[in-house]
BALO-775040 format. One line per field, with one value per residue: residue in three letters; x, y, z of N, C-alpha, C in turn. Coordinates in nm, 3 decimals. Example, Ala and Ser with C-alpha at 12.3 -4.5 7.8 and 13.67 -1.06 7.14 Angstrom:
<pts>
residu: [Ala:Ser]
n_xx: [1.319:1.285]
n_yy: [-0.569:-0.225]
n_zz: [0.780:0.708]
ca_xx: [1.230:1.367]
ca_yy: [-0.450:-0.106]
ca_zz: [0.780:0.714]
c_xx: [1.320:1.290]
c_yy: [-0.330:0.003]
c_zz: [0.780:0.787]
</pts>
This chain:
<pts>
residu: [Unk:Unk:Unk:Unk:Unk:Unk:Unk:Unk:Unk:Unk:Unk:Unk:Unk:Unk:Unk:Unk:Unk:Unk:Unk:Unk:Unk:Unk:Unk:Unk:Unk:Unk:Unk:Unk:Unk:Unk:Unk:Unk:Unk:Unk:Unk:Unk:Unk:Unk:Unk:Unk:Unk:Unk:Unk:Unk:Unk:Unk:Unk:Unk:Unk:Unk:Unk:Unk:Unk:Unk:Unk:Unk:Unk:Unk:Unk:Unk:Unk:Unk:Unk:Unk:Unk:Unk:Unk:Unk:Unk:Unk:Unk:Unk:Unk:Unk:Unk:Unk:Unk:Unk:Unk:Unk:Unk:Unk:Unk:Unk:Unk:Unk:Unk:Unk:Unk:Unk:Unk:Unk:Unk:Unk:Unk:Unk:Unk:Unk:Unk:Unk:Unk]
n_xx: [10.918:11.142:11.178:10.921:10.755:10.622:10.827:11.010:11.303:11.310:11.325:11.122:11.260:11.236:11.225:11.452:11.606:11.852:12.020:11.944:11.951:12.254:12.263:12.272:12.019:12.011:12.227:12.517:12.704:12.990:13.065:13.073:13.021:13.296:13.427:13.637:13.795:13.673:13.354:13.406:13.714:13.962:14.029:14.332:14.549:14.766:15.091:15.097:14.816:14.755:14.868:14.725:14.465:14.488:14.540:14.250:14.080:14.169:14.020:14.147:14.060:14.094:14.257:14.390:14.552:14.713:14.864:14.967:15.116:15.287:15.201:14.991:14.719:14.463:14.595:14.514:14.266:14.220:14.325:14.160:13.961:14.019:14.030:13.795:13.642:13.780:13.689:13.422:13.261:13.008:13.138:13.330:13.183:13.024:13.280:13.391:13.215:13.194:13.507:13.513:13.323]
n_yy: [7.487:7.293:7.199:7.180:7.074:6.717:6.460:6.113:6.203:6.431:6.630:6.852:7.176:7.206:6.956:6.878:7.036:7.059:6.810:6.533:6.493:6.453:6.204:5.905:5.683:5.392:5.144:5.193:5.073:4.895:5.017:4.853:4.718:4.615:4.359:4.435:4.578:4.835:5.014:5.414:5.371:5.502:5.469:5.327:5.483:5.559:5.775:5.885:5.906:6.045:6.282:6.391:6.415:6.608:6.774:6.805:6.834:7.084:7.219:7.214:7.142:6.859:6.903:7.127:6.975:6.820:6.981:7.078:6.871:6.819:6.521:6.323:6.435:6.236:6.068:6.147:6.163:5.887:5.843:6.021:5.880:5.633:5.753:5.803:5.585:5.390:5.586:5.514:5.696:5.893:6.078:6.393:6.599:6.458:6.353:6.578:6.694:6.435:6.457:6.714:6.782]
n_zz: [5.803:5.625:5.363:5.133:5.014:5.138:5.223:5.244:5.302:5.339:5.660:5.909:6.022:6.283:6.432:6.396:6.607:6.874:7.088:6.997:6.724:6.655:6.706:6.615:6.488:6.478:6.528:6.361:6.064:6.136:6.348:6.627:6.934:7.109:7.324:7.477:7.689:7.877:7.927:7.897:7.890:7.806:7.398:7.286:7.043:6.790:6.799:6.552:6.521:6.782:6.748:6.523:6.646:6.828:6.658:6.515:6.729:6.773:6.571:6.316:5.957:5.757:5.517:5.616:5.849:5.700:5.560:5.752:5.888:5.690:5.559:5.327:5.214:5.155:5.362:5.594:5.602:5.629:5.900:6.068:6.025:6.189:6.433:6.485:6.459:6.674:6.885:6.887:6.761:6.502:6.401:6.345:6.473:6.709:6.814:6.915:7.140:7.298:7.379:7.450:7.615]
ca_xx: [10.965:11.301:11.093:10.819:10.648:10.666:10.896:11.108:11.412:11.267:11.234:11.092:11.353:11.202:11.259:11.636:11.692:11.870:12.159:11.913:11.983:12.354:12.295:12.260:11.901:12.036:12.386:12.588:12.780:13.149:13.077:13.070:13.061:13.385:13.444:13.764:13.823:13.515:13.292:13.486:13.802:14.047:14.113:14.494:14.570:14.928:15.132:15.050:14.656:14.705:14.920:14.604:14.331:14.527:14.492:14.081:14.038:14.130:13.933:14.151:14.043:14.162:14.349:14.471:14.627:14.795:14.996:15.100:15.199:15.359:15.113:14.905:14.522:14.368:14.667:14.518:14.165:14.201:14.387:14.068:13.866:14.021:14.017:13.634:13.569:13.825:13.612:13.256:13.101:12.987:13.111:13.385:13.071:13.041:13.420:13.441:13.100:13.255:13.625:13.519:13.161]
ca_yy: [7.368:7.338:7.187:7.296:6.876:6.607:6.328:6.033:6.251:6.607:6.640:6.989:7.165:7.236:6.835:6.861:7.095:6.972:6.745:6.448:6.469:6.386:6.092:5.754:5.607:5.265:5.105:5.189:4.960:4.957:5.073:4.745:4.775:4.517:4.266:4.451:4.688:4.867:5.156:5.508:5.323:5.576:5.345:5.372:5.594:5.554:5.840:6.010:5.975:6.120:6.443:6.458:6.448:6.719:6.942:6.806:6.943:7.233:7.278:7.231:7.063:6.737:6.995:7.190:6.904:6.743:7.089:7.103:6.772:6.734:6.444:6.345:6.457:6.079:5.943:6.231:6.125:5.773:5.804:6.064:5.765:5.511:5.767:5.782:5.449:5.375:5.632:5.452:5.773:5.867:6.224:6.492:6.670:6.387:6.348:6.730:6.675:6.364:6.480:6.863:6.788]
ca_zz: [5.735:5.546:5.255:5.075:4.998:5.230:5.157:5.370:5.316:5.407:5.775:5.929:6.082:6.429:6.464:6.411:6.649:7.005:7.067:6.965:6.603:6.590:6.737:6.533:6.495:6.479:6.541:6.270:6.015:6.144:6.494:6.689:7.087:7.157:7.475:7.505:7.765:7.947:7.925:7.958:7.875:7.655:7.330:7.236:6.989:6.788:6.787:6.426:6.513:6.881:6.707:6.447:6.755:6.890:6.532:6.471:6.847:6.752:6.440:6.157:5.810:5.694:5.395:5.683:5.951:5.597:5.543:5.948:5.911:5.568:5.487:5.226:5.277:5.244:5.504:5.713:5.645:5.691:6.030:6.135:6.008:6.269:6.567:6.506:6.475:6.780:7.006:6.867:6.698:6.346:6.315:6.393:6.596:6.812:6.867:6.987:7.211:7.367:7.434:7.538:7.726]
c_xx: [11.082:11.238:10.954:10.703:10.715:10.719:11.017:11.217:11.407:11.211:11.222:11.213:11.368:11.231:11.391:11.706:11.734:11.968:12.123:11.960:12.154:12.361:12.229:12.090:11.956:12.156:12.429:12.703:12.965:13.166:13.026:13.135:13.184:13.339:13.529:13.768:13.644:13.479:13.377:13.643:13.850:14.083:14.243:14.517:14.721:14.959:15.040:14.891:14.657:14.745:14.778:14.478:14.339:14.467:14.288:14.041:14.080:14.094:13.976:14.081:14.115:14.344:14.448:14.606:14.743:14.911:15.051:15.183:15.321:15.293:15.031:14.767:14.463:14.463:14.573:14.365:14.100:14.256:14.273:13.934:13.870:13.994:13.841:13.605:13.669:13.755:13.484:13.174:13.132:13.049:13.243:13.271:13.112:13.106:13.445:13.338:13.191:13.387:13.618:13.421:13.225]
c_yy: [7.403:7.303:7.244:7.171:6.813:6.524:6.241:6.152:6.403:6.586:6.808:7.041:7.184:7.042:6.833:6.967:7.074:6.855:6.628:6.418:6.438:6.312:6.009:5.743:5.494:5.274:5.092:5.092:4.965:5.027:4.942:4.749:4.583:4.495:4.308:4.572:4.684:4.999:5.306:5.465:5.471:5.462:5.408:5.415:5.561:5.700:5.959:6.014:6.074:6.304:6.473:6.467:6.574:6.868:6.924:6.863:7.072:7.301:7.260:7.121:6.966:6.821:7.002:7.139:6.862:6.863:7.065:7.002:6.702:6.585:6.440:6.394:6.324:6.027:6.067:6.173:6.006:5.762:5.904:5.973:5.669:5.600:5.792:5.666:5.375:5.415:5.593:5.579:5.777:6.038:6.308:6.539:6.609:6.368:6.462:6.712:6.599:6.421:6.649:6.859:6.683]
c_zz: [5.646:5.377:5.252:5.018:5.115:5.155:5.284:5.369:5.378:5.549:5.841:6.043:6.229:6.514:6.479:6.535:6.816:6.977:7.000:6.842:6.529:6.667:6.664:6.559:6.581:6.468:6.377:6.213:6.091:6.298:6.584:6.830:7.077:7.327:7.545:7.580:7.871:7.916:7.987:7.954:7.774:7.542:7.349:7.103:6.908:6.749:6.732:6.494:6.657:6.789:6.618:6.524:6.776:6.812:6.502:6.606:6.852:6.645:6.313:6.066:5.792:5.618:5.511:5.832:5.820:5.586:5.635:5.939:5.812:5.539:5.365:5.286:5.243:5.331:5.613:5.716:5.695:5.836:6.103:6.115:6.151:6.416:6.585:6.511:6.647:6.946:6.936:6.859:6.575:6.306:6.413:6.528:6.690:6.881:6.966:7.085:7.319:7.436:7.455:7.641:7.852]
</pts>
């Protein structure tokens, strides 16, 4: 166990382990399946967010895409905000899962 009492927030860690756990319970606020397009569709992307896909696929930091790019670090985190919510997950992980698996 990762804790040492039971409680809603403590779960044992032999439960978390397997791809199950970064995925959502329940549909998340802000992730809304659209009418628009279809399943397996690429969204569209503008420019600056495809060049910052390019640097979060290959590992860097928010910090570290803002130096490459001469940006601020929140324009860098809000534009890794929209390409997550654009590809409908909740997490960097997920993003790299999806566009390497």
């Amino acid at each position: 166990m990762v804790a040492s009492r039971v409680s809603p927030r403590l779960v044992p860690f032999e439960l978390l382990l397997g791809a199950s756990c970064l995925l959502p319970e329940r549909p998340m606020a802000g992730f809304r399946v659209s009418d628009r397009g279809h399943p397996g569709a690429a969204p569209s992307l503008t420019p600056a967010e495809q060049r910052v896909l390019g640097l979060v696929l290959d590992g860097l930091a928010n910090k570290e895409i803002a130096d490459r790019l001469g940006r601020a670090e929140p324009t860098i985190k809000n534009q890794v905000a929209a390409i997550l919510r654009k590809h409908r997950v909740p997490s960097r992980a997920r993003l790299l899962a999806l566009l390497r698996g």
